[in-house]
NULUMVO-275079 format. One record per residue: x, y, z of N, C-alpha, C in turn. Coordinates in steps of 0.02 Angstrom, whole numbers, padded with zeros to 5 digits, always signed. Layout:
% residues N
XYZXYZXYZ/...
//
This chain:
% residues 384
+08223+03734+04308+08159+03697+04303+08175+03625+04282/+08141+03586+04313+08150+03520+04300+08093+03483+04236/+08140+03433+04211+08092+03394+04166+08029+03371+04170/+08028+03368+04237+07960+03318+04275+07901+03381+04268/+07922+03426+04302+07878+03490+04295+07850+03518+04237/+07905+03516+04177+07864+03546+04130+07802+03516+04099/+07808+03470+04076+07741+03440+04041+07691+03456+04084/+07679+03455+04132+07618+03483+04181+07600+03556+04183/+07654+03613+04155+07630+03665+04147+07627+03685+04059/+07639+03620+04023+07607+03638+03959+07530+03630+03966/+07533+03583+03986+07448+03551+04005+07415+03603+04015/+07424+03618+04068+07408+03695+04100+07384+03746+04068/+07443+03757+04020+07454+03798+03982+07366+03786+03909/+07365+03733+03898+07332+03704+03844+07264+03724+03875/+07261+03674+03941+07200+03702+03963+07157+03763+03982/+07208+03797+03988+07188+03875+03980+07162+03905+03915/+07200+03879+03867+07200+03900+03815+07139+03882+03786/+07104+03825+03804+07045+03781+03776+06983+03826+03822/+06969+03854+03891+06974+03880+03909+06910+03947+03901/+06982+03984+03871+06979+04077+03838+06932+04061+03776/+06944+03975+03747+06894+03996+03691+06842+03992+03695/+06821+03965+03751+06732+03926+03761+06674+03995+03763/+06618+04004+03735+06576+04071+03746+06543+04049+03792/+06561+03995+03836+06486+04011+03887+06538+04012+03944/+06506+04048+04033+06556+04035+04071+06565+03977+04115/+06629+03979+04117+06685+03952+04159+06636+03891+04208/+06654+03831+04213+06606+03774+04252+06671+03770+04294/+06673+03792+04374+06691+03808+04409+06717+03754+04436/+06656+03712+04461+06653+03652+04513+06671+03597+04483/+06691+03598+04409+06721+03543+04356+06682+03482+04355/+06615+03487+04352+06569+03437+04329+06544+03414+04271/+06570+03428+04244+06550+03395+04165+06506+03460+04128/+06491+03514+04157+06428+03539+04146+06364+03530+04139/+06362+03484+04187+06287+03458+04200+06274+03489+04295/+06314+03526+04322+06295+03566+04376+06262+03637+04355/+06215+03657+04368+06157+03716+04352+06222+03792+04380/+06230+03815+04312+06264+03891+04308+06231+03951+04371/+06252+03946+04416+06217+03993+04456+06221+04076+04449/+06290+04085+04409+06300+04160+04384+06237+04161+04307/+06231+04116+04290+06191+04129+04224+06124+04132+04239/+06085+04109+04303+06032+04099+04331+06029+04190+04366/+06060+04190+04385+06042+04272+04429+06048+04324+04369/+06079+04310+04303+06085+04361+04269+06020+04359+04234/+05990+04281+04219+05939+04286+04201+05870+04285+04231/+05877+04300+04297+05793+04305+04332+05769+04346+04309/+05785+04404+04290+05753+04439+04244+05739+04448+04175/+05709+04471+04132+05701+04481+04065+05754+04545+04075/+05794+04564+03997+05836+04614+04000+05775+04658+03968/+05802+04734+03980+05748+04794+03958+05744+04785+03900/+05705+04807+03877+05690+04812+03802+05739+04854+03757/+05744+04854+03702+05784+04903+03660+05734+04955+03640/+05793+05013+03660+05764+05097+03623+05749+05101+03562/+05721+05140+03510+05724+05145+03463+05787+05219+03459/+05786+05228+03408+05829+05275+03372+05847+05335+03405/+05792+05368+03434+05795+05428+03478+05803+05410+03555/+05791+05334+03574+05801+05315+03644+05735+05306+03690/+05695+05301+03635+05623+05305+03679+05604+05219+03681/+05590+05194+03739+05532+05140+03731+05475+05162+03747/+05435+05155+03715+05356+05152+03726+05321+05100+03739/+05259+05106+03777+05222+05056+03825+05148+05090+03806/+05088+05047+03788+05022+05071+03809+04993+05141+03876/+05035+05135+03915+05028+05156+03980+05081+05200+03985/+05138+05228+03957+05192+05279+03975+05261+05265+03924/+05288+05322+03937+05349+05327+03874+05416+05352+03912/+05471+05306+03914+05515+05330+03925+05605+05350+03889/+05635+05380+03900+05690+05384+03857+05754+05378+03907/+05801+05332+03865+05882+05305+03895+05917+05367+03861/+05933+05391+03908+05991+05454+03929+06051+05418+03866/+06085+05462+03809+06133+05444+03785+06218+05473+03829/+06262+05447+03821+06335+05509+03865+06317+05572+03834/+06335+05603+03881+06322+05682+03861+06276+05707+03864/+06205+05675+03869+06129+05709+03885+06135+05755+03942/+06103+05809+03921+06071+05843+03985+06003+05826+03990/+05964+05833+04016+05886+05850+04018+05870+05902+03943/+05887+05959+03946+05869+05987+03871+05891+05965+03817/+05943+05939+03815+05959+05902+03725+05918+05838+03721/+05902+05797+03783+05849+05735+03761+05773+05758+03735/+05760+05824+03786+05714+05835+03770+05686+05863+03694/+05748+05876+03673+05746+05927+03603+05745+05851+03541/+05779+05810+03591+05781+05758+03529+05723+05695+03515/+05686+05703+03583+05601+05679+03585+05551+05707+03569/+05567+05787+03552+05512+05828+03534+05468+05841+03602/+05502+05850+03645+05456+05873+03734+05476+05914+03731/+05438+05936+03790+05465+06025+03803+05510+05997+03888/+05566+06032+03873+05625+06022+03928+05588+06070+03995/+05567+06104+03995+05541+06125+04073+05513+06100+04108/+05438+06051+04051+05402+05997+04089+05434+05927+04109/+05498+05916+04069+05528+05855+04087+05562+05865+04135/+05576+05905+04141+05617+05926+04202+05589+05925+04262/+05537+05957+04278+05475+05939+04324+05470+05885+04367/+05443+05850+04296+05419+05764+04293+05478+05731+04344/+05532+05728+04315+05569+05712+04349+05612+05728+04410/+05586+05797+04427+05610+05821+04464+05674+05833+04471/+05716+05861+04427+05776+05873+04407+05773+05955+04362/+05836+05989+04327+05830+06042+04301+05850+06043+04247/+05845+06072+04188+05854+06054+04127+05917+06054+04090/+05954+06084+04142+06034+06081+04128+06072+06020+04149/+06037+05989+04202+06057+05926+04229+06094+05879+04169/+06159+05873+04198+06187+05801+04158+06147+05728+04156/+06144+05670+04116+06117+05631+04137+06171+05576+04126/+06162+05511+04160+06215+05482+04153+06207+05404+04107/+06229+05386+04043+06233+05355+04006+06187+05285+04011/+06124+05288+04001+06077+05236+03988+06043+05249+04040/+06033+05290+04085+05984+05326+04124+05932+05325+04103/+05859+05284+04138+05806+05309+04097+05772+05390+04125/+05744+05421+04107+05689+05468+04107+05614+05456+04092/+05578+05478+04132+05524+05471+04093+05481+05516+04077/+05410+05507+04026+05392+05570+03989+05340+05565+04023/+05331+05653+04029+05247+05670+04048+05197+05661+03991/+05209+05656+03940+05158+05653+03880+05174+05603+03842/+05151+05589+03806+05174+05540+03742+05207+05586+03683/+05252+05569+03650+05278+05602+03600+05272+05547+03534/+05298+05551+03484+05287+05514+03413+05291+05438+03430/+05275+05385+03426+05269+05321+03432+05322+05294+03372/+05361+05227+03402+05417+05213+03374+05345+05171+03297/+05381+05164+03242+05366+05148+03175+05318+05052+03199/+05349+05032+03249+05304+04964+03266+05252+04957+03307/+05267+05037+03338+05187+05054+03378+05246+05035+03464/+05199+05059+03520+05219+05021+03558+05226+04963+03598/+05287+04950+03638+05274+04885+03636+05203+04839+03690/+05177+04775+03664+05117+04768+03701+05127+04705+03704/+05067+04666+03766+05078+04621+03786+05099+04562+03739/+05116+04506+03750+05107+04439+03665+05027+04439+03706/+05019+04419+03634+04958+04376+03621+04875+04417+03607/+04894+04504+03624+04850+04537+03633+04857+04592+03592/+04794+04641+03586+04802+04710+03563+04786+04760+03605/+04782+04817+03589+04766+04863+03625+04708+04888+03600/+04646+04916+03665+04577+04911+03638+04572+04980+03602/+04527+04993+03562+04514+05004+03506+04504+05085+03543/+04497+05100+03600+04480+05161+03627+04567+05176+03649/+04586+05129+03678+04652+05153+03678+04687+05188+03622/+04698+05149+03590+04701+05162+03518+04688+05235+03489/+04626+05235+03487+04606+05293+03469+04631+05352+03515/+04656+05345+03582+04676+05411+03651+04770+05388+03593/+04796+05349+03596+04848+05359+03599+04852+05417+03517/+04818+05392+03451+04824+05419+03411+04818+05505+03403/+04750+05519+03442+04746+05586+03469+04824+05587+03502/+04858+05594+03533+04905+05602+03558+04953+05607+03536/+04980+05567+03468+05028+05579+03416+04990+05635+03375/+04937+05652+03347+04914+05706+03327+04963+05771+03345/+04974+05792+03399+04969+05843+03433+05039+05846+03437/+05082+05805+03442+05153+05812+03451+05170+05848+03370/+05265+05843+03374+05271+05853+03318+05300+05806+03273/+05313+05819+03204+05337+05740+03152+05414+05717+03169/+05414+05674+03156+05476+05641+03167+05488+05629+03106/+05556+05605+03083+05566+05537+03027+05572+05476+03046/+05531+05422+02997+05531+05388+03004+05565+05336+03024/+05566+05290+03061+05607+05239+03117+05620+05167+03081/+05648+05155+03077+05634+05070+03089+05581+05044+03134/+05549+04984+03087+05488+04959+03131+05509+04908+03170/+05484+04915+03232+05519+04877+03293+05452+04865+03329/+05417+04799+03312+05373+04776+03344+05391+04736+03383/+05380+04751+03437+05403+04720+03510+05347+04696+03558/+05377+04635+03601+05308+04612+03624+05338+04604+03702/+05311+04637+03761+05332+04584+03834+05288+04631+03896/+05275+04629+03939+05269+04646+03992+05284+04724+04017/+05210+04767+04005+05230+04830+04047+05253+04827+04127/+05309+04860+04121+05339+04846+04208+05328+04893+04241/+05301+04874+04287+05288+04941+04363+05314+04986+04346/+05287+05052+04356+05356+05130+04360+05311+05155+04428/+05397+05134+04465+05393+05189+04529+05422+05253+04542/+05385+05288+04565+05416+05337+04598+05436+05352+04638/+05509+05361+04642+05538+05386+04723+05530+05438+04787/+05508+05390+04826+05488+05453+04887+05525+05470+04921/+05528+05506+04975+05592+05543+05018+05590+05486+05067/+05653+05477+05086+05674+05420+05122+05704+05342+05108/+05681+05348+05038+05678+05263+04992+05765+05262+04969/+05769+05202+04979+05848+05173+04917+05819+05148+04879/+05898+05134+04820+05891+05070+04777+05863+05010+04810/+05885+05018+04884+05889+04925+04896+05812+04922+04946/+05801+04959+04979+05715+04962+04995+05679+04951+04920/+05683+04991+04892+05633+04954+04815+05633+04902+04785/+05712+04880+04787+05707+04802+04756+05699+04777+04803/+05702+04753+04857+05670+04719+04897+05581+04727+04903/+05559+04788+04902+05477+04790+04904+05447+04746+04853/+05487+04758+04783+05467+04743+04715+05498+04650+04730/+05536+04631+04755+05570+04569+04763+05605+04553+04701/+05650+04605+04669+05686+04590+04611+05765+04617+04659/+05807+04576+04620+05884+04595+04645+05923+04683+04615/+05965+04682+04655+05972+04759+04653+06010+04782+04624/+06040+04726+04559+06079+04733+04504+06043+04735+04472/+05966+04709+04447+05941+04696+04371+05892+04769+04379/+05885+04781+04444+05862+04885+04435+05898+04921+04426/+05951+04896+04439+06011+04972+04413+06021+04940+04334/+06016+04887+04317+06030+04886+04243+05989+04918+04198/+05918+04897+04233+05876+04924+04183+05854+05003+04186/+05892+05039+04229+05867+05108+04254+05943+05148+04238/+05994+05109+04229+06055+05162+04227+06081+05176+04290/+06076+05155+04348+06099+05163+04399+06175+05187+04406/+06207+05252+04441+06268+05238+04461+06298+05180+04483/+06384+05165+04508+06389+05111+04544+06375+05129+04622/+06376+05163+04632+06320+05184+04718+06252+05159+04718/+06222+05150+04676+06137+05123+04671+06110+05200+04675/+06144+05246+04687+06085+05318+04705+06022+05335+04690/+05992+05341+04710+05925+05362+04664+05910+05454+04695/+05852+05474+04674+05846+05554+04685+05754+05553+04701/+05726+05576+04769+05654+05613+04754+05614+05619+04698/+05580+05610+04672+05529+05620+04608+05566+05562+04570/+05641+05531+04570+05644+05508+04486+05594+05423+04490/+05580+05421+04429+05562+05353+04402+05603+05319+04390/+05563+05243+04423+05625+05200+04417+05568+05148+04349/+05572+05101+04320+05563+05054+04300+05577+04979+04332/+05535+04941+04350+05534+04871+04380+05552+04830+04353/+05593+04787+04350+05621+04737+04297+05575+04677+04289/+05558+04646+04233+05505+04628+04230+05525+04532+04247/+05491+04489+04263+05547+04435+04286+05496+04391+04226/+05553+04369+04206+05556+04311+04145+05484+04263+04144/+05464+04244+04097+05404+04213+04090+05408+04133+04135/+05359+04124+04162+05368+04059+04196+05416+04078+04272/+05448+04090+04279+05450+04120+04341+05423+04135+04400/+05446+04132+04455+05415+04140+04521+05440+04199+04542/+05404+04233+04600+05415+04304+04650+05460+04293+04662/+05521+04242+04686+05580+04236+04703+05618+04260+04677/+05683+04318+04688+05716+04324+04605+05754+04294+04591/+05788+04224+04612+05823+04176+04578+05787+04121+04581/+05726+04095+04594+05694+04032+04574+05720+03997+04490/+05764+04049+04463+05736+04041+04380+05819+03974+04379/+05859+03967+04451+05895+03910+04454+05878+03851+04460/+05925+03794+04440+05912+03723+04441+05904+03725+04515/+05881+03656+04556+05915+03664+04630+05973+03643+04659/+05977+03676+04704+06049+03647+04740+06065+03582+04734/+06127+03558+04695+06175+03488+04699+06137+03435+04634/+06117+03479+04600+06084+03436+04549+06141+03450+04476/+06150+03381+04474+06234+03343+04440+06281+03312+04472/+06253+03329+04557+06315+03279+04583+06285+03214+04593/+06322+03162+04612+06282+03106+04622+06241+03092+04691/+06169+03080+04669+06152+03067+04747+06171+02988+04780/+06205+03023+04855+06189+02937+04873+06148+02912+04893/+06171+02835+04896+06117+02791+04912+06090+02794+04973/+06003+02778+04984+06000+02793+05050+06001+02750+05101/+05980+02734+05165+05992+02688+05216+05941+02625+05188/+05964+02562+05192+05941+02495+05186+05923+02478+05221/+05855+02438+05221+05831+02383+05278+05856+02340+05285/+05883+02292+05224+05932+02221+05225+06019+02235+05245/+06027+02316+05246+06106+02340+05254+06088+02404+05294/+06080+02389+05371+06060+02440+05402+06121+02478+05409/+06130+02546+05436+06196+02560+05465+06223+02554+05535/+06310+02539+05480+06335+02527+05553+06326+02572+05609/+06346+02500+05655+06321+02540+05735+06365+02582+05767/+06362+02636+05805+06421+02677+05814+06414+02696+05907/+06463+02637+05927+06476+02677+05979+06479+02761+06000/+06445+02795+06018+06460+02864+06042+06456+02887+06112/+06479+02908+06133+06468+02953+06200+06461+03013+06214/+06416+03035+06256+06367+03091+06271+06428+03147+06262/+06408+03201+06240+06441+03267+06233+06454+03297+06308/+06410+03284+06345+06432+03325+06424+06376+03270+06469/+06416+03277+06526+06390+03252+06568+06314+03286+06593/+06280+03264+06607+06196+03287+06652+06223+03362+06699/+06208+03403+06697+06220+03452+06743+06165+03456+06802/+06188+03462+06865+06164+03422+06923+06130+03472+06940/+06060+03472+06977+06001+03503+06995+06000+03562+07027/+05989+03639+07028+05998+03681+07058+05941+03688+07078/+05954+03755+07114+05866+03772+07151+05838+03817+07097/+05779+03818+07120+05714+03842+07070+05737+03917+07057/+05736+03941+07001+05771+04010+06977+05714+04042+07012/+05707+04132+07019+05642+04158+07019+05622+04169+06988/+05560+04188+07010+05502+04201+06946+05505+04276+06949/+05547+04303+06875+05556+04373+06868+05487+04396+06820/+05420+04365+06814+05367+04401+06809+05334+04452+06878/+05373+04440+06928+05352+04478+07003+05387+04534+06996/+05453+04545+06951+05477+04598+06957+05480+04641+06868/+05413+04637+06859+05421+04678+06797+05430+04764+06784/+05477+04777+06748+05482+04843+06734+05454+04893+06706/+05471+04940+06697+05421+04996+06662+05417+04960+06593/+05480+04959+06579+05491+04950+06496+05456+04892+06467/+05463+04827+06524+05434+04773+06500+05355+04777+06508/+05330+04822+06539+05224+04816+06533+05231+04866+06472/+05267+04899+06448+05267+04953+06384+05251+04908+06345/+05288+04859+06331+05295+04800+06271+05209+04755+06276/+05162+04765+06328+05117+04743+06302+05039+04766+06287/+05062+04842+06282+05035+04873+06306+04979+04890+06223/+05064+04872+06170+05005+04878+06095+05028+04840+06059/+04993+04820+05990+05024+04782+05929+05057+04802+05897/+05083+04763+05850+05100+04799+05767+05041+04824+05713/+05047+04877+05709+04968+04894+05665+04972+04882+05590/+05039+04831+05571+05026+04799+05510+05082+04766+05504/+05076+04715+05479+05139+04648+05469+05198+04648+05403/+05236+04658+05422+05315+04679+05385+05350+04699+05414/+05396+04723+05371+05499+04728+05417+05483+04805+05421/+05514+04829+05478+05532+04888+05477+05609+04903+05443/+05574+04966+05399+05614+04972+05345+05678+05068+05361/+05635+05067+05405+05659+05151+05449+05637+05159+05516/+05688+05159+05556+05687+05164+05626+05672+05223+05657/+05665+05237+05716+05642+05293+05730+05711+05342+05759/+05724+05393+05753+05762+05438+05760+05727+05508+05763/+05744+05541+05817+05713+05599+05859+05763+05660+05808/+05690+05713+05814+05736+05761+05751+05722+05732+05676/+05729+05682+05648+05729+05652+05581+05688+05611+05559/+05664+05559+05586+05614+05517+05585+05563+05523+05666/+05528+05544+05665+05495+05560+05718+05424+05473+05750/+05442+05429+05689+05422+05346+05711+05458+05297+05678/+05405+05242+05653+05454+05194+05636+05412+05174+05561/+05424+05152+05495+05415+05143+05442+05417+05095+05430/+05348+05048+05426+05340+04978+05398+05335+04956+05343/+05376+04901+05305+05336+04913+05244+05272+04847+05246/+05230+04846+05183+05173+04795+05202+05154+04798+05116/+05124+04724+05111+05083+04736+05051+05032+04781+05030/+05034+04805+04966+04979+04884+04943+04914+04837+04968/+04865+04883+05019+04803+04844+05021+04816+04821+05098/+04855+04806+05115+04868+04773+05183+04807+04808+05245/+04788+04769+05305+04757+04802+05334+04791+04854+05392/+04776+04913+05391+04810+04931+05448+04769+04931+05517/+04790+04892+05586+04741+04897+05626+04756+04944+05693/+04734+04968+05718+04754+05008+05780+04783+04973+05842/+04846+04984+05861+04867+04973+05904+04873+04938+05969/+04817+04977+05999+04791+04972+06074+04722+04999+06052/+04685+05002+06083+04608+05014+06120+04629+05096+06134/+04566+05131+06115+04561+05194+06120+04505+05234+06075/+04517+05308+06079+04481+05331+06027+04506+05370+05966/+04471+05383+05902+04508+05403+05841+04480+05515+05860/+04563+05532+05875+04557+05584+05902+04534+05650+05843/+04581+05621+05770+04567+05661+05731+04566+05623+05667/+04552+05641+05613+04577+05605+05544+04594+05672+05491/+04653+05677+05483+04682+05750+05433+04705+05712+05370/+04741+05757+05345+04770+05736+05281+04861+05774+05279/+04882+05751+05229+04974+05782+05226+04963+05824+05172/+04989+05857+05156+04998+05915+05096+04996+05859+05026/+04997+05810+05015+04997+05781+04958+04913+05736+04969/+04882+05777+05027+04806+05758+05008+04812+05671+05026/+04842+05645+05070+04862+05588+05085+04827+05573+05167/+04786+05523+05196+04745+05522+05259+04798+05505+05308/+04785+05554+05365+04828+05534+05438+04763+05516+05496/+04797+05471+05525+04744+05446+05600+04792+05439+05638/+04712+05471+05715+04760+05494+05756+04706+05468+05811/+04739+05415+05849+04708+05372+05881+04736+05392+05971/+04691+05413+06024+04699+05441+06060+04708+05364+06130/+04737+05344+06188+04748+05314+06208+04759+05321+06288/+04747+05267+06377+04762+05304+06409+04825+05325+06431/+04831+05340+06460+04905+05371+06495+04923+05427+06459/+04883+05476+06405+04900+05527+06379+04944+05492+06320/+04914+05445+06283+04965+05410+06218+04910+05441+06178/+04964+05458+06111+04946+05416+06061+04981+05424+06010/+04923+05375+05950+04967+05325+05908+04943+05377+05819/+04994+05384+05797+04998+05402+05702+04988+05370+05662/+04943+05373+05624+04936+05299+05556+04948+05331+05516/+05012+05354+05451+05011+05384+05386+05021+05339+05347/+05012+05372+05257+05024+05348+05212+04993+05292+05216/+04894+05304+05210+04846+05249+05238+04803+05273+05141/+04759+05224+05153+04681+05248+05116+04648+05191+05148/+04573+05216+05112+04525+05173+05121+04488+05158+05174/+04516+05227+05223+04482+05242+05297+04409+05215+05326/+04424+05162+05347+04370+05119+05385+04344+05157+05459/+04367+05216+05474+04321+05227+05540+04322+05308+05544/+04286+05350+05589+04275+05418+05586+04295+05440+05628/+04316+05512+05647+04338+05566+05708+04277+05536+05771/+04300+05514+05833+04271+05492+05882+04252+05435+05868/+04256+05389+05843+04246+05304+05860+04291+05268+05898/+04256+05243+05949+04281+05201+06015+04318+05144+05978/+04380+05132+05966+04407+05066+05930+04448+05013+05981/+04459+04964+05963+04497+04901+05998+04549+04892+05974/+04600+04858+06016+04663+04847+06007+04645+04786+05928/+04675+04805+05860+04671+04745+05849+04610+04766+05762/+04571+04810+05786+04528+04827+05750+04528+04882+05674/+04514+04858+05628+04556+04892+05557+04513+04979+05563/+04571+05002+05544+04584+05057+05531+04584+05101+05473/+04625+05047+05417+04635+05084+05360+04661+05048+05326/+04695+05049+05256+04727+04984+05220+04802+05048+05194/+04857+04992+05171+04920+05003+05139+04892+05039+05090/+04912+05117+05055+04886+05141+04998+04921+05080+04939/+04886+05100+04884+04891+05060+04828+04936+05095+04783/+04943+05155+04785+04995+05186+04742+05058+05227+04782/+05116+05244+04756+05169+05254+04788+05192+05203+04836/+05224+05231+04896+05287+05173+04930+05225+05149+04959/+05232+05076+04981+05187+05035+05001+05216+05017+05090/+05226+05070+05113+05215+05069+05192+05191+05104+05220/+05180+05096+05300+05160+05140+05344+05187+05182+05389/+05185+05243+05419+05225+05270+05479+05181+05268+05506/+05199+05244+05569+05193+05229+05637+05231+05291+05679/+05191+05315+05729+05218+05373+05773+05178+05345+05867/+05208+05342+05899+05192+05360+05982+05204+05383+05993/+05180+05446+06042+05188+05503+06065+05156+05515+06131/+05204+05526+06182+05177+05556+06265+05149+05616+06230/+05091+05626+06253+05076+05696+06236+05098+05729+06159/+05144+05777+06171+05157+05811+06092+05214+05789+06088/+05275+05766+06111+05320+05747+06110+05335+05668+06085/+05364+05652+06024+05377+05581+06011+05408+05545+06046/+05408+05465+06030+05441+05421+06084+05455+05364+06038/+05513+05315+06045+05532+05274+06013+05481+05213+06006/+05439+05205+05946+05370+05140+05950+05386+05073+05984/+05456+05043+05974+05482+04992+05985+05465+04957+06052/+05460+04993+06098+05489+04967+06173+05391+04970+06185/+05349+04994+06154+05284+04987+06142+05250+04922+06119/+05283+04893+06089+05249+04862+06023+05265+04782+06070/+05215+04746+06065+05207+04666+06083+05237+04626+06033/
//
C-alpha cells in the first residue's frame, strides 16, 4: 500500500465512524440534509398502532382487540382476556388450539374489562353519556381483573375489516389506500402478507393533517436542490441549430376502412357498459371465478349494462341482493354484492340506468357475470 492511499482511507475510515453514530438515517444524496428523508416519510404516513395494555388489549368505543403474545394460541389469550375461547375462535374464524403469531391482532366478540384509562377516544371529545352507560353494563358482566396502569390514550378509531373469500393483503390496502407495510405492521402480518377468511384486519390510521395519498406526508420532489434560473427576456436562449429526426415519409394510398369488416368479437365490445367505475380486481376464470370483480367506492352506483329486463332479484346465503338482468340474444347479466335495490322483478331498464349501489359494509365491490344462457362467458370482450 502506498503513502498516497492511505490518508484517504483513514478519512474513510473516520467518516464512517461519524456515520454509525448519527440516530437519524443515513442522507444518501449528500445534501446537507436539507433534501426531504423519503424512507422517514413512508414510515411515517401512518400513525403507528397504539400500545396494548398489560394483557394486550386495545380498546376503542366501538370494539376491542388483543396483540397475540409468542406462544399464544387462541385459548391461552383467551384465558388471559377473560373471553370464552370457543366464541373467539368463531369470531375469528380460526380454532382454539390455533397458534398465533407474535403481535397478531385478534379481535373480541364482546367487550371484556376496560384498560384503567378507559378506552382509547377521539382528542378533543367524550363519549356520550349513553355510550357510556352500554359500555359500563358491559364491564358489569365480565369478570375482575387487577388493576392496570392508567393509559389514557387519545387518536382515531380505525376501520376493522373483515376478510372475504378471494381478498389479499394487497387488494385491501389498496381499497383502504394505505401501503402494504403499515397493515402488516399494525395487524402482525407474516412476511407473505397472508391473511385468512373471517380474520380482522385493522386499518392504519393516516397521521393527522394528511391526505388519502399514503405518502403525501413527503416534502416534494427536489426540494434542497438548487432551482435554476429560468429563461430571460434580456438573455434569451441560445439558438440551436437542429435537424429533423427523420425525414417526411412519402404518401401512401388510403389504408381501408376496417369498420366494413367488423367481427363477432368487435360488435361484442359494444354491445354493453361497465356497470360501475374501478379496476378490476379478479378476472374471470371458468370453474373458479365464474365473472369479473370490480372494485368501486361503498355507495357507488351500480348501473345495468345493456337495455333489457330485470329477470329476477334473489339473495346469497349471507342474505346479500343478486340481479339478474335478462337481455337479447339469450344474455344475461349478474349484479352481486349490491344494496339499496333501485328497481323490481320485471322492470324494462336501459343501458346505463341505476340498478343498485356498492354495499356499504364488507368488500366494497361488485361481481359482474355474462352468461349465454346458463353457461358463463368471459365479461371482457362484452364490455365498451
Amino acid at each position: 500500500m502506498s503513502f498516497t492511499t492511505r490518508p484517504a482511507l483513514v478519512l474513510a475510515g473516520s467518516a464512517l465512524m461519524a456515520l454509525s453514530a448519527c440516530d437519524t438515517p443515513l442522507d444518501f444524496d449528500l445534501r446537507g440534509g436539507r433534501a426531504p428523508n423519503t424512507a422517514e416519510a413512508a414510515r411515517n404516513a401512518t400513525a403507528d398502532r397504539p400500545e396494548p395494555d398489560g394483557r394486550g388489549v386495545i380498546s376503542y368505543p366501538g370494539y376491542q382487540v388483543v396483540v397475540a403474545r409468542r406462544g399464544d394460541t387462541v385459548a391461552s389469550l383467551a384465558a388471559r382476556v377473560g373471553a370464552d375461547a370457543e366464541q373467539l375462535a368463531r369470531f375469528n374464524g380460526m380454532q382454539t388450539g390455533d397458534v398465533l403469531r407474535q403481535g397478531e391482532i385478534v379481535a373480541l366478540p364482546g367487550r371484556v374489562a376496560e384498560p384503567a384509562g378507559g378506552p382509547i377516544q377521539p382528542p378533543n371529545s367524550q363519549i356520550t353519556s349513553i355510550a357510556g352507560s352500554a359500555l359500563d353494563n358491559a364491564q358489569s358482566t365480565q369478570v375482575t381483573t387487577t388493576a392496570l396502569e392508567p393509559a389514557a390514550q387519545t387518536g382515531a378509531e380505525p376501520v376493522r375489516h373483515k376478510v372475504e373469500r378471494g381478498e389479499t393483503a394487497f387488494t385491501i390496502a389498496r381499497l383502504y389506500n394505505v401501503s402494504i407495510r403499515s397493515l402488516a405492521d399494525w395487524n402482525g402480518l407474516g412476511s407473505d402478507f397472508s391473511v385468512r377468511e373471517g380474520q380482522y384486519l385493522l386499518i392504519p390510521v393516516a397521521l393527522p393533517g394528511s391526505e388519502t395519498e399514503p405518502f403525501d406526508a413527503a416534502s416534494a420532489p427536489g426540494e434542497g436542490t438548487p432551482t435554476p434560473l429560468p429563461p430571460s427576456s434580456t438573455q434569451p436562449l441560445p439558438s440551436q441549430d437542429t435537424k429533423p429526426a427523420a425525414r417526411p415519409v412519402k404518401k401512401t394510398a388510403t389504408a381501408p376502412d376496417l369498420g366494413t369488416t367488423r367481427t363477432q368479437a368487435s360488435a361484442k365490445q359494444s354491445r354493453m357498459g361497465m356497470p360501475v367505475r374501478g379496476d378490476i380486481i379478479r378476472e374471470y376464470q371458468k370453474g373458479k371465478n365464474e365473472g369479473i370483480d370490480i372494485a368501486a367506492n361503498p355507495g357507488s352506483t351500480v348501473r345495468a349494462a345493456a337495455s333489457g329486463v330485470v329477470a329476477a332479484i334473489t339473495e346469497d346465503t349471507n342474505g346479500i341482493p343478486i340481479i339478474v338482468v335478462k337481455h337479447d340474444d339469450n344474455l344475461l347479466t349478474v349484479y352481486s354484492n349490491v344494496g339499496n335495490v333501485a328497481v323490481k322483478k320485471g322492470d324494462q331498464v336501459t343501458r346505463g340506468q341505476k340498478l343498485a349501489e356498492i354495499r356499504r359494509e364488507g368488500t366494497a365491490a361488485l361481481h359482474f357475470e355474462v352468461r349465454e344462457g346458463f353457461d358463463s362467458v368471459d365479461p371482457i370482450p362484452y364490455l365498451g
